[in-house]
N, C-alpha and C positions, 0 to 999 in steps of 0.2 A: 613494572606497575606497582606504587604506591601499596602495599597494604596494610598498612600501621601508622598512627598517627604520627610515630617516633619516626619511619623511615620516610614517611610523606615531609616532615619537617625536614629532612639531611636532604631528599632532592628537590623541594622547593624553589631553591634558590637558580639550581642549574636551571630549572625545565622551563621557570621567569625570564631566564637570558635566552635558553636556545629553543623552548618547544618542545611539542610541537600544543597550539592551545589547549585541546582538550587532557591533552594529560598533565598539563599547569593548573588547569579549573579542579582537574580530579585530585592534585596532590593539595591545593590550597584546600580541597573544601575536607580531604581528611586530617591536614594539620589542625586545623579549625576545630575539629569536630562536628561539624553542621553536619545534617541532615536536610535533604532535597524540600521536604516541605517547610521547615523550618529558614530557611531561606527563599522560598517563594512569600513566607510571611513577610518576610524584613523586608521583600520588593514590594510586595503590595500596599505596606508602611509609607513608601515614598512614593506610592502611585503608580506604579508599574505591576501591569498583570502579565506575568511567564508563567507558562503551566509547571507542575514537576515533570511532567513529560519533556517536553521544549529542554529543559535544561538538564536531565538524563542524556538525553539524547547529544547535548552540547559535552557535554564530560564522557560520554563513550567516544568520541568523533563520528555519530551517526550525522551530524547535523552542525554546521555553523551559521551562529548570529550575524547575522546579514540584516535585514528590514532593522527601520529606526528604532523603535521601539526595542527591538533585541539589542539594538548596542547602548541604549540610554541603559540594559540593564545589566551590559558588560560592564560601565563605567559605577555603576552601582556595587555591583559585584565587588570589585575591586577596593574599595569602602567598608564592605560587609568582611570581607575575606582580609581586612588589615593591609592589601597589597599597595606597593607603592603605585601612582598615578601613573596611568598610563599603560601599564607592564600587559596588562588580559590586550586593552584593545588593537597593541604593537603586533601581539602574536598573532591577532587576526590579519594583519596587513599582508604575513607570509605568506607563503604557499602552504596547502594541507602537509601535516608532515606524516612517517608510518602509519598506519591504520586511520588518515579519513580518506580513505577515499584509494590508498591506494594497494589493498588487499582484495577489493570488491570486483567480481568476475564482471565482465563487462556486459552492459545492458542496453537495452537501446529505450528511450526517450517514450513517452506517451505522444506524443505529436507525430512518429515515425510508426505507431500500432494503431490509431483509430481516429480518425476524422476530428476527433473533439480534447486530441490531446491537448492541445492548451488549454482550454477551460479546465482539465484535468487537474493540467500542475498548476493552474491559478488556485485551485479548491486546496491543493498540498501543502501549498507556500503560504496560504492564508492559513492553516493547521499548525502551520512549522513542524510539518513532515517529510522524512527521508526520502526521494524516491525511491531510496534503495530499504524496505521495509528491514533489510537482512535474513529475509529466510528465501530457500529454494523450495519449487515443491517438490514432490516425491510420487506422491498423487492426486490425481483430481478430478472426479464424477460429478458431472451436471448435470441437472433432470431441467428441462427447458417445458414448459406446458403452454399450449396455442388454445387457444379459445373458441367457441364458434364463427363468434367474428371474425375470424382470423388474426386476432390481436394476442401479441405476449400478456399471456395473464400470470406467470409470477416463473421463477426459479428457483432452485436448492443444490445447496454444493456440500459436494464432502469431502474434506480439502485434507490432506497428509503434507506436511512442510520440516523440514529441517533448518537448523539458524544455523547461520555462516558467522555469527558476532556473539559475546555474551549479552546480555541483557535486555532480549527479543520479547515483550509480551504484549503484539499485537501486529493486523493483518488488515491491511487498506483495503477492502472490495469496491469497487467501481463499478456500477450499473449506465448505461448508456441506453437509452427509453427507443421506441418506433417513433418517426413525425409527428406531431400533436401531444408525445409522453407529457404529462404534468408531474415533474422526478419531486414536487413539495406535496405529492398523494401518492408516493412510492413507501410500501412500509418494510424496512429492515426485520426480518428474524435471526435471532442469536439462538441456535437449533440446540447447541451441542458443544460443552468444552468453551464458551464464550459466553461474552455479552456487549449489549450495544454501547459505541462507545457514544463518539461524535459523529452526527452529521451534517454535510453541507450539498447542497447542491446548487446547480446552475441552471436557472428557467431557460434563457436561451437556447443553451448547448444541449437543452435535455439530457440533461448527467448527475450522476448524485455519487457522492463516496462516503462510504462509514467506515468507520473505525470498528474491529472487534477484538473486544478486548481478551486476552487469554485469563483462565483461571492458573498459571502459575508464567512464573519469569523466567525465558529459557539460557543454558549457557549454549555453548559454540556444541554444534554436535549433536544437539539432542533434538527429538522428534516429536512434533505433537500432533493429533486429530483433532478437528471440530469443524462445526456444519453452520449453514446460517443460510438464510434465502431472503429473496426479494419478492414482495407483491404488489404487481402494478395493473395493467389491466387498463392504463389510463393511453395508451397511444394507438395507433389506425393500422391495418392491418400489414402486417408484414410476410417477409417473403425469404427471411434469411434470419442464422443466429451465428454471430461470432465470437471469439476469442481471441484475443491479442497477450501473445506471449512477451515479454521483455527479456529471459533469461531460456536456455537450455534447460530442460528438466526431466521430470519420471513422468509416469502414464497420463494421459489424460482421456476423459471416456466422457461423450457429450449424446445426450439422448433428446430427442423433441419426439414430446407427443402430442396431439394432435384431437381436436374434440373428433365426436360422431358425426355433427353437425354439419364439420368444414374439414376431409379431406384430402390432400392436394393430390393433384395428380404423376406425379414427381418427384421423386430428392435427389440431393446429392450434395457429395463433401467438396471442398473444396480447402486451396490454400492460396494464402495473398503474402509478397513481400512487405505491402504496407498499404494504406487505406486506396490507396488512388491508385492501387497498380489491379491488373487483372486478374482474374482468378485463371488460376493454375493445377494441375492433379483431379480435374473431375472427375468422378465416376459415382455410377448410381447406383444407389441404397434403396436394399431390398426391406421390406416394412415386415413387423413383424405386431403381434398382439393385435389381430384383427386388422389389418394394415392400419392403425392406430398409432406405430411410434418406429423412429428409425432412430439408429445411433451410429459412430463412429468409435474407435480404437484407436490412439496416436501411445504407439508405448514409448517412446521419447521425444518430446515434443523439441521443436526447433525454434528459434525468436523467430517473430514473425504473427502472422492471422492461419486459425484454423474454424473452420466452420460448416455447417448445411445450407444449403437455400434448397426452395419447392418453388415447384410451379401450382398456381390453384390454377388454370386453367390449359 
């Protein structure tokens, strides 16, 4: 890995001929001397808007320039960076080479975890974000609160994550509403160790993802806390809360609690291979705090869905 202008200049030349891109982008842009924002200027000079994220993410191999507009600014790039014609957008035509893609524990897809993954990675791709965000978690408590209507009225996570890459400072949440959610009167909270980044959501799919940004940039290894919730309140009474895992990880602890108002007469955990398959492992949860809240315990979670449903009657 490049890290001196002096040595990024001696392997330039090789990384131009064999790759793999992101560490051609990483060594032209420290021969250069550039700086990531200083280079999204010189794009936005010629009409081209790439975040300094978007192209962090291209010089780590979190992320390859694909959609048009990203290669209009590979061909820029190339201009900006002094490189001969052609040389950035050749390396894209390869295969990923070490570290994109083939260091990353394997994951399974948003479309194979919840009904609405494709609008998912539609919100991602329109981000030009990783699906693979680069952290594991370690831990993760969710307080779930039902309403008297029996509607989700809002969530809070307290999330513990480890990064598998250097240069990790931020965490895609994904909120999926009840029938009727309006996810554009969904409000993100940045609780703790964060803040809000980007949001997008999907009226149809009733889905929203933010971005949260960390207060520092992590390397490979290191472990960070921070909390954040969602307030919504805006979808029809539901009957169930789940979680869709993508990776193997540490504890996960999911609590629903429940107005005075409304209830159920019922719970229980259950687990799904994937959206459409049946639920599997049921058994029933004893209510605790005036039979007002029940939770579950998963001290290693598995890919896959884990979750509660209730019966209100």
């Amino acid at each position: 890995m490049p890290s001196t202008g002096h040595s990024a200049q001696e392997q330039l030349p090789r990384l131009l001929h064999s790759g793999p891109f992101h560490l051609a982008l990483r060594a032209a842009l420290a021969a250069r001397g550039l700086p990531l924002h200083r280079v999204q200027h010189r794009l936005a000079a010629r009409g081209i808007r790439i975040g300094v994220t978007s192209l962090s993410y291209w010089q780590q191999g979190a992320r390859r320039p694909r959609r048009p507009e990203s290669l209009r600014a590979v061909v820029a790039l190339e201009q900006i960076l002094e490189l001969p014609q052609g040389t950035l957008l050749r390396l894209l035509s390869a295969p990923g080479g070490p570290g994109e893609g083939a260091a990353r524990p394997p994951a399974r897809s948003y479309r194979a975890l919840v009904s609405v993954g494709a609008a998912v990675e539609e919100l991602l791709a329109g981000m030009e974000l990783p699906a693979d965000g680069g952290l594991h978690t370690v831990g993760h408590h969710e307080r779930v609160r039902i309403g008297a209507g029996g509607e989700l009225l809002g969530r809070e996570s307290q999330h513990v994550v480890r990064a598998h890459r250097d240069g990790v400072d931020r965490y895609v949440a994904v909120h999926h509403g009840d029938p009727g959610c309006d996810p554009a009167r969904v409000r993100v909270r940045a609780v703790e160790n964060c803040r809000t980044g980007r949001v997008r959501w999907h009226r149809e799919a009733e889905v929203l993802v933010a971005e949260l940004l960390f207060d520092a940039r992590l390397r490979a290894g290191e472990t960070y806390v921070f909390g954040y919730g969602f307030e919504d309140g805006t979808g029809a009474r539901c009957t169930e809360y789940v979680r869709g895992f993508s990776y193997t990880g540490g504890q996960y602890v999911l609590q629903v609690r429940f107005d005075e108002a409304a209830l159920p007469v019922r719970c229980r955990r259950f687990s799904r291979s994937g959206p459409s398959a049946p639920r599997s492992g049921l058994a029933d949860l004893t209510p605790s705090g005036r039979h007002r809240a029940v939770h579950l315990v998963e001290q290693a979670v598995h890919r896959g869905i884990l979750g509660i449903t209730w019966d209100w009657a």
